[in-house]
N, C-alpha and C positions, 0 to 999 in steps of 0.2 A: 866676529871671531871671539872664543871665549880669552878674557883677558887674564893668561893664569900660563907660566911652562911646564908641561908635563913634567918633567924631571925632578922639581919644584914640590908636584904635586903630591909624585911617586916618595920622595923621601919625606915630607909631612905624613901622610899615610904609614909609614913604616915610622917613624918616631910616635905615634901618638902612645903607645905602649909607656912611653917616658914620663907623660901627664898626667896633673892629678887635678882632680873639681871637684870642689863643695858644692853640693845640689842643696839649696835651703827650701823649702816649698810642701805644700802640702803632698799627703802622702794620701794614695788611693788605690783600693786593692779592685782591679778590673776582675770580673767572673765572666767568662764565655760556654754559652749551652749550644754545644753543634747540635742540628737537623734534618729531618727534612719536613718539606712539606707536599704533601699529596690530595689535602682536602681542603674542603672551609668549615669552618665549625657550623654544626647547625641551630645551635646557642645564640651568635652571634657574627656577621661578616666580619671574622678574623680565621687567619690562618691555622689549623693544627698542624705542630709540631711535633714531629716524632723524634726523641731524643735519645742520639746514639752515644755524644761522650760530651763531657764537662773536663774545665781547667780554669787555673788562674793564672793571673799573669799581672805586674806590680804596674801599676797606673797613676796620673796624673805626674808629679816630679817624678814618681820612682820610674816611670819610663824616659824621661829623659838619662836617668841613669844610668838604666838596664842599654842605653841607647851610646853612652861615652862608654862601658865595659866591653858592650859587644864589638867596640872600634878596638878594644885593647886598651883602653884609658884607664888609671885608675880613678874611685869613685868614692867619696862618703854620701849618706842623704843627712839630711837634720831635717827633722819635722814630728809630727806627734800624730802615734795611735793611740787608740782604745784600747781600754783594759778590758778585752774583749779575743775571741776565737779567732776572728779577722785580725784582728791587730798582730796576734801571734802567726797565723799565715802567709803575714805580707811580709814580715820582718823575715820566716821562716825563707822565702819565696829570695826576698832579698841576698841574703848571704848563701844562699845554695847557687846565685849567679856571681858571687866572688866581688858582693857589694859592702862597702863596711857601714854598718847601723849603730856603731858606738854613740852617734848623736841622735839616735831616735828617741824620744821620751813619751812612755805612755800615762795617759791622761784617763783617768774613771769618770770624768766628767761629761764625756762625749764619745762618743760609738767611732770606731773606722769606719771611713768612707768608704763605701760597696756601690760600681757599677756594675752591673747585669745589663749584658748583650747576649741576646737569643737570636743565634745567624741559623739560618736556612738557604741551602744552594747557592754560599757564597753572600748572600745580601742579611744585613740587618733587619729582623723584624720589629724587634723593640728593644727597650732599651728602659732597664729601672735599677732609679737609685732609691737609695736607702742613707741617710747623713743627716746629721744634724749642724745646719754651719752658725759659726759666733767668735769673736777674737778668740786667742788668747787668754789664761787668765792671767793676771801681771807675775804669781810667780811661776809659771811654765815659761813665761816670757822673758822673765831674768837669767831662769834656767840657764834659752839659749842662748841670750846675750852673753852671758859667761862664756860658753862653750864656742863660742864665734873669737874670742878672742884667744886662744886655745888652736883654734884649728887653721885658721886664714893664712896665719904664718908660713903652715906646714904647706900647704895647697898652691896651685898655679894660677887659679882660676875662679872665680866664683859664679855660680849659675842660680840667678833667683826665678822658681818658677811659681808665678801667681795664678791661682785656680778658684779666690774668691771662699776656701772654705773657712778661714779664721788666718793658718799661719802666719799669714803675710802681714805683718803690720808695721805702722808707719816708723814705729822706735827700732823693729829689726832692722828694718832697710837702712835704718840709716848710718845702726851701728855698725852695717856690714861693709857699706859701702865709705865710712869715714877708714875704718881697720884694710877694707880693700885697696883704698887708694895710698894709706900711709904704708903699706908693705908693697905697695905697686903691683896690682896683681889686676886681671882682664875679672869683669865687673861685666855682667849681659843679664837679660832681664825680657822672662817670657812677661807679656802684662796683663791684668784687669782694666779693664775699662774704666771703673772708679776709683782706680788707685794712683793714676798718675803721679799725683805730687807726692808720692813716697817714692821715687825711682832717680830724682836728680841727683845726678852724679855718676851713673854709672857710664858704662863704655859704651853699650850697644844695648836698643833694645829691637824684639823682634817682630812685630807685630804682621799678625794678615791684614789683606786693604780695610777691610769691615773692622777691625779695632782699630785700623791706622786714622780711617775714619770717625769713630768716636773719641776717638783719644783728643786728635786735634782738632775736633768737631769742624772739618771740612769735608765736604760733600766729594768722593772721588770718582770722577767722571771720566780722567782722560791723565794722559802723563804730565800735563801741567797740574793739574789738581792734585796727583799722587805728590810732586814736586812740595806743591805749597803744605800740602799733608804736614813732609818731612823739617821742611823749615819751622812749621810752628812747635814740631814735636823739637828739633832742635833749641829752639828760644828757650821753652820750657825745662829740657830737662840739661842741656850746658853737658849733650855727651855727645861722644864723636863720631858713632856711627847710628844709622837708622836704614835695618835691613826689612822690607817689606815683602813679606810672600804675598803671591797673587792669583795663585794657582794654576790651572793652566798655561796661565799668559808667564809662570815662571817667578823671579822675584827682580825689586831694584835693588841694591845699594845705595845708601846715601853717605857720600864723609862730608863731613865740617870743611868747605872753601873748594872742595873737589866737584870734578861733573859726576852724575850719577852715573853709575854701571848696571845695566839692565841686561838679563841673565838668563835666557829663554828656558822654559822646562826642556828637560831630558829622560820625562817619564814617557817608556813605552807601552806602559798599560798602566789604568787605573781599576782596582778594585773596591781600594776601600782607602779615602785620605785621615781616617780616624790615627793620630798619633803624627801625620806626616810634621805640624809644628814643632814636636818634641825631638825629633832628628834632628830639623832644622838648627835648632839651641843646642844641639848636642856636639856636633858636629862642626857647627862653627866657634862654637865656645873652645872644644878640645883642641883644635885649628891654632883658635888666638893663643891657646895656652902657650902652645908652642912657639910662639913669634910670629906665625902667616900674619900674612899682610890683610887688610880684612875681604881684599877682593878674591884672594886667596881662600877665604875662610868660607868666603858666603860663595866659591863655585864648588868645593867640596860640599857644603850642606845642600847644593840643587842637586849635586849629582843623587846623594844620601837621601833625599826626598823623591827623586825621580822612581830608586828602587824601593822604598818601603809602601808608594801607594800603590804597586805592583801583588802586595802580600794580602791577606785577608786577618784582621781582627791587628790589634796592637803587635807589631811588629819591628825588631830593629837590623840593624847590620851591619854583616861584619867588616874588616879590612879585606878581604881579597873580593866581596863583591864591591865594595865601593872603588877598590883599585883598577879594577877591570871596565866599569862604568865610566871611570873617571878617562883612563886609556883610550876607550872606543868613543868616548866624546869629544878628545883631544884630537883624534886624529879625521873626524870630521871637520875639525876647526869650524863647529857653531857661531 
């Protein structure tokens, strides 16, 4: 049975409108080239595409964003583009979804981060980036450390998403999360694999089994190993929850002195799970911001995940599909 009352659920969902989160993380501008394909090249055994329409759509943290607005949440991002066409795109991109970018800061040092997915018949054929990654330079870095102290206050929430391209560094996290915790505010944390020790302190972080796995370099074979996973990740980072996507098989819950809560998917169809981690952080962040409990938190973000790997290409959702998702999942009592 899912452990959560609908009723519970229903007015979490209709309050999230209430909520605000700082998104800190890097920023990346997704490109999608629809298709089709009807041949193979006779150049090379690869597909030709024939291309009917192009779009963009804001990627890395800023879909976790685009992902707390489309629930009704409000949103800032903090993160740094290029002084570049991209950069003015994404930003463009940004506030046309009713995102605030006061804390964006562009940088001539480094290009916006560009992925390009070229889908045919619904499936991915490739996929090219274009980025240059490297920290920070220390005064971009002061920048936002200023600007963190400025904004935290204001916010409910804070949502650090690490994508490995420079933002994340170990003096941000920590000013975030010293400023997070003296104003008492929910503190989650999408991770890198080599960043670990820049994350103690926060509240939650969210990892799939394959980074749950590197992270606490335990090998996950079975629900006892997922288990020792989350202890080690426990020891290390002294935060209170550790929520593990697993795909298919759904996600655990972990709290500090509690049994685990294991949370079976409620996806009726998979197209595509590109973006499904960024709901997940979205969703459960926006949750906590509110007060949910975090078992609370982490069965809206399955439900939330169940419907976005349903979609093709980066996709988010709203409140009346998560509300309806959430209802007809309640009343199975999974």
């Amino acid at each position: 049975m899912i452990p959560a009352r609908w009723t519970r659920l229903k007015k979490l969902i209709s309050c999230f409108k209430d909520a605000s989160v700082l998104v800190v993380g890097d920023l990346i501008l997704d490109e999608y080239i629809w298709g089709d394909v009807s041949r193979i090249s006779p150049e090379a055994p690869v597909p030709v595409v024939w291309v009917k329409s192009e779009n963009f759509m804001p990627g890395g943290s800023c879909n976790v964003a685009s992902n707390i607005r489309a629930l009704g949440g409000r949103v800032h991002v903090m993160g740094v583009v290029g002084r570049d066409g991209r950069g003015k795109a994404l930003v463009d991109v940004l506030k046309a979804k009713g995102i605030r970018t006061d804390d964006v800061q562009a940088d001539g040092a480094r290009p916006t981060t560009l992925k390009t997915r070229v889908i045919a018949h619904h499936q991915q054929v490739v996929r090219i980036d274009r980025e240059e990654i490297f920290p920070l330079s220390r005064k971009i870095q002061d920048i936002f450390i200023d600007r963190l102290a400025k904004r935290i206050p204001e916010v409910d929430a804070i949502c650090l998403e690490d994508y490995g391209k420079g933002m994340i560094t170990s003096e941000l996290v920590q000013e975030a999360v010293r400023l997070g915790r003296k104003h008492n505010k929910v503190i989650t944390v999408d991770p890198k694999e080599d960043h670990l020790s820049y994350y103690k302190g926060v509240t939650a972080i969210t990892p799939n089994h394959h980074e749950a796995a590197a992270l606490s370099r335990i090998k996950i074979e079975d629900e006892v190993s997922l288990g020792k996973a989350a202890d080690k990740l426990f020891e290390i980072l002294h935060c209170e929850n550790v929520l593990i996507t697993q795909g298919e098989k759904g996600m655990t819950l972990f709290e500090k002195g509690r049994k685990p809560v294991k949370i079976p998917t409620v996806a009726q169809a998979v197209f595509d799970v590109s973006g499904a981690g960024d709901t997940v952080i979205a969703t459960f962040t926006l949750a906590r911001a509110l007060g949910a409990t975090p078992v609370e938190s982490a069965v809206l973000a399955n439900c939330a995940a169940g419907i976005v790997v349903g979609k093709v290409g980066t996709a988010v959702v709203s409140p009346e599909e998560l509300l309806e998702r959430a209802k007809t999942i309640m009343r199975k009592k999974v």
